[in-house]
C-alpha positions in Angstrom: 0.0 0.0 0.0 3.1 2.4 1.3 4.7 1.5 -2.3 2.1 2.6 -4.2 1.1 5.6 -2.9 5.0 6.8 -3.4 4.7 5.5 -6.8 1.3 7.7 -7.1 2.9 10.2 -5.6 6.1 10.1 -7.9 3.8 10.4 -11.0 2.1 13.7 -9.9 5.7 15.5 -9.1 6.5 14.1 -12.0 2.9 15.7 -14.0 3.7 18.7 -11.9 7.2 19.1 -13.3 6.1 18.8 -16.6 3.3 21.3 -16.5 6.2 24.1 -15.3 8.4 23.0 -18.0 5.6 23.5 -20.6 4.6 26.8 -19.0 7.5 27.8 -19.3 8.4 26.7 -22.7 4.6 28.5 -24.1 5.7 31.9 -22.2 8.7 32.4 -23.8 7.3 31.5 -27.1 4.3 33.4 -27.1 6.2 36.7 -25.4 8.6 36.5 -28.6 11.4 34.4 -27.5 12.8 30.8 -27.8 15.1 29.4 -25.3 17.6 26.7 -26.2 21.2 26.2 -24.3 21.0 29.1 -22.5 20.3 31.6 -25.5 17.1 33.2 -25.3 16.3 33.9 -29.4 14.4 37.2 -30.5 13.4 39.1 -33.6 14.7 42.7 -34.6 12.2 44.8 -35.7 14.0 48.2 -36.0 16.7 50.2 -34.3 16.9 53.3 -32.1 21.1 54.1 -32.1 24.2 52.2 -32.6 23.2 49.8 -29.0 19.7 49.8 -28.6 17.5 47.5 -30.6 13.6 47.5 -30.7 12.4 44.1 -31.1 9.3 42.0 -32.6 7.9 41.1 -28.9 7.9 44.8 -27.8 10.9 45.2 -25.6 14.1 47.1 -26.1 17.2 45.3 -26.0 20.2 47.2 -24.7 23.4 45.4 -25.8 25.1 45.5 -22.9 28.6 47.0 -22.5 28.4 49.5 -25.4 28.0 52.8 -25.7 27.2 54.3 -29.1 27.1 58.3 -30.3 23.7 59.8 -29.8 20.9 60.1 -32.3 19.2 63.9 -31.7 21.7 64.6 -28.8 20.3 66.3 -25.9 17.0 66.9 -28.8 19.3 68.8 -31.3 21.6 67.3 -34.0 22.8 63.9 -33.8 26.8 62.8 -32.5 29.4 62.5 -35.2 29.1 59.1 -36.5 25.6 58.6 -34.7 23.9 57.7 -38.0 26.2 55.7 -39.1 26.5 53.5 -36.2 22.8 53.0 -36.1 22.7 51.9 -39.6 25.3 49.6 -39.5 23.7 47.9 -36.4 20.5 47.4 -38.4 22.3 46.2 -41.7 23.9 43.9 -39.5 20.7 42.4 -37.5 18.4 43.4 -40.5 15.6 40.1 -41.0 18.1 38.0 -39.1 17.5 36.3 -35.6 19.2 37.5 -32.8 20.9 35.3 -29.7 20.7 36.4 -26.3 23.0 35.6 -23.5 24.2 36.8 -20.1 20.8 38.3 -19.9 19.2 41.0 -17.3 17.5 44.2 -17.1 18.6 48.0 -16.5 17.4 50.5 -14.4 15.0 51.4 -17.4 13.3 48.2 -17.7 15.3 47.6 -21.2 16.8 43.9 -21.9 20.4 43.9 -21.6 22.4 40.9 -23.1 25.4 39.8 -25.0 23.8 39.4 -28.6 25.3 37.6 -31.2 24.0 36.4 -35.3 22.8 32.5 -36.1 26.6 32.4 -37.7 28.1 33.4 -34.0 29.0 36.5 -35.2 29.2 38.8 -31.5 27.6 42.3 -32.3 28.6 43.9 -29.2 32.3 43.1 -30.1 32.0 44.1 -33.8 30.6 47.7 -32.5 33.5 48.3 -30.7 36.2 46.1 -32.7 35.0 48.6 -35.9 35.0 51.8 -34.0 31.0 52.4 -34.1 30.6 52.3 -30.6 33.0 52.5 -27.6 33.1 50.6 -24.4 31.1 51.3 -21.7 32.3 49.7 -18.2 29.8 47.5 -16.4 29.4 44.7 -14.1 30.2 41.4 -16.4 32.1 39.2 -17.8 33.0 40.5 -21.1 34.7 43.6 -19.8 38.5 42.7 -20.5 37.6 41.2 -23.9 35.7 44.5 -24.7 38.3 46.7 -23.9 40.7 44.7 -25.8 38.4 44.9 -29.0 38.3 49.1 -27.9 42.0 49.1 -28.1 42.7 47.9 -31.1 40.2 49.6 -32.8 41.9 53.2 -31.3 45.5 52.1 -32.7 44.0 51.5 -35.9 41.9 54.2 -36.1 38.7 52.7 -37.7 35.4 54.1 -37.4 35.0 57.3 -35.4 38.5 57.0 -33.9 41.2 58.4 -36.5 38.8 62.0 -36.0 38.2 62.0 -32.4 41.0 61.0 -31.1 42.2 64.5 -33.5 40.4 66.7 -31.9 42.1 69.8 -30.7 40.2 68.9 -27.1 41.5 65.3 -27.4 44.8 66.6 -25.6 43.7 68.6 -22.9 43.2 66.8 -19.3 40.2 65.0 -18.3 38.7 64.1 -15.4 37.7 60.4 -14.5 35.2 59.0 -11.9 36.4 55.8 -10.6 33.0 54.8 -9.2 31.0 56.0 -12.4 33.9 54.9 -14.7 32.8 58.5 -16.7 35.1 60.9 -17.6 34.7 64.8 -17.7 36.2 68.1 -19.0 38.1 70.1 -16.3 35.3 72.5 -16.9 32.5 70.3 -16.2 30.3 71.2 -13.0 29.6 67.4 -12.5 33.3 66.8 -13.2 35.0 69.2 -10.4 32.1 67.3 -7.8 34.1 64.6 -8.0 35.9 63.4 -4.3 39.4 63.4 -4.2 38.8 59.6 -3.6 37.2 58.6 -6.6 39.0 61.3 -9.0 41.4 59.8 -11.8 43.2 62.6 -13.6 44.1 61.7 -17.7 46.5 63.1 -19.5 44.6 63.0 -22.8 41.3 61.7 -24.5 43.1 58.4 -25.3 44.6 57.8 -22.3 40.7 57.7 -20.5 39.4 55.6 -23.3 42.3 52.9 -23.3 41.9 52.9 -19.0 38.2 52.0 -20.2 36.6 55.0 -18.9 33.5 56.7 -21.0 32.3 59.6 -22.1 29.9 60.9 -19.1 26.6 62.4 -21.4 26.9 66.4 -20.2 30.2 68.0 -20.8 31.5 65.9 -23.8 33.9 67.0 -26.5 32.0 65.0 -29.0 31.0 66.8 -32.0 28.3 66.8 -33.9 26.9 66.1 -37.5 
């Protein structure tokens, strides 16, 4: 009697189990995504800059660890190489379905993942390896990699690179935030709030983008189109 009621029992958890599995396997499909080997799969549906995608399901997908020019900065003209960042993005993801991983969510409710192509192809590394986006420090795994890819595209000067790193600006001082990871212009209100604790002086634009410090938004030498 004791037997059968464990093997009774067995076979519900067993139901049970497969019920979540199923529910499980029905949300993601229906909400737009596939799961298989840890890669959630979406659809592209447009783009907004050179890092954040809009896709079929609704959501915005941040790629995570990249930081591209802005379209309309600050609601005027778009960033140097803003347009052109966005468009190779899309030419890149264009009718092609997109693999997730290392995924979460920022403060803003967007999707933030690694993505890479059906071929393996790693989009957030091609952005920065071809100087259409630079690297933006975050908590991760991908961070040396990234930097690396950042590097290499600044020695060679592809993309945006060979003109901002030019600039008249680009050797003057700069101010970093260790906690932020941002950098400033000495002018910079935000920049000169900075503790003595958390302040990194650079000795050039370069030097603050090879130490894999960004841009911070207000107070930016970038030009614009």
């Amino acid at each position: 009697m004791k037997v059968s009621c464990l093997v009774a029992n067995f076979r519900i958890l067993l139901l049970l189990r497969r019920l979540f599995v199923a529910c499980i396997f029905f949300y993601f499909l229906f909400s737009g995504f596939f799961v298989e080997a840890k890669c959630v799969f979406v659809f592209p549906r447009g783009v907004a800059d050179g890092d954040t995608v809009f896709l079929s399901n609704g959501l915005h997908l941040r790629l995570a660890l990249v930081d591209a020019p802005e379209i309309n900065y600050e609601g005027g003209l778009s960033q140097y190489y803003a347009k052109k960042s966005k468009n190779f993005l899309w030419h890149l993801i264009k009718h092609r379905q997109l693999c997730l991983r290392n995924l979460t969510k920022d403060r803003f409710g967007r999707l933030l993942a690694q993505a890479y192509l059906e071929d393996g192809k790693w989009i957030n590394f091609l952005l920065i390896r071809k100087g259409y986006a630079f690297y933006f420090p975050h908590k991760g795994e991908f961070n040396k990699i990234l930097l690396r890819a950042q590097r290499l595209a600044m020695q060679e000067e592809v993309g945006f690179w060979k003109r901002i790193l030019s600039l008249p600006a680009a050797a003057q001082v700069f101010l970093g935030n260790k906690k932020s990871r941002r950098f400033h212009t000495l002018e910079c209100k935000f920049g000169r709030k900075i503790s003595s604790r958390h302040r990194r002086i650079f000795s050039s634009l370069y030097e603050a983008f090879y130490f894999g410090y960004a841009p911070a938004r207000c107070c930016t030498i970038w030009p614009l189109e």
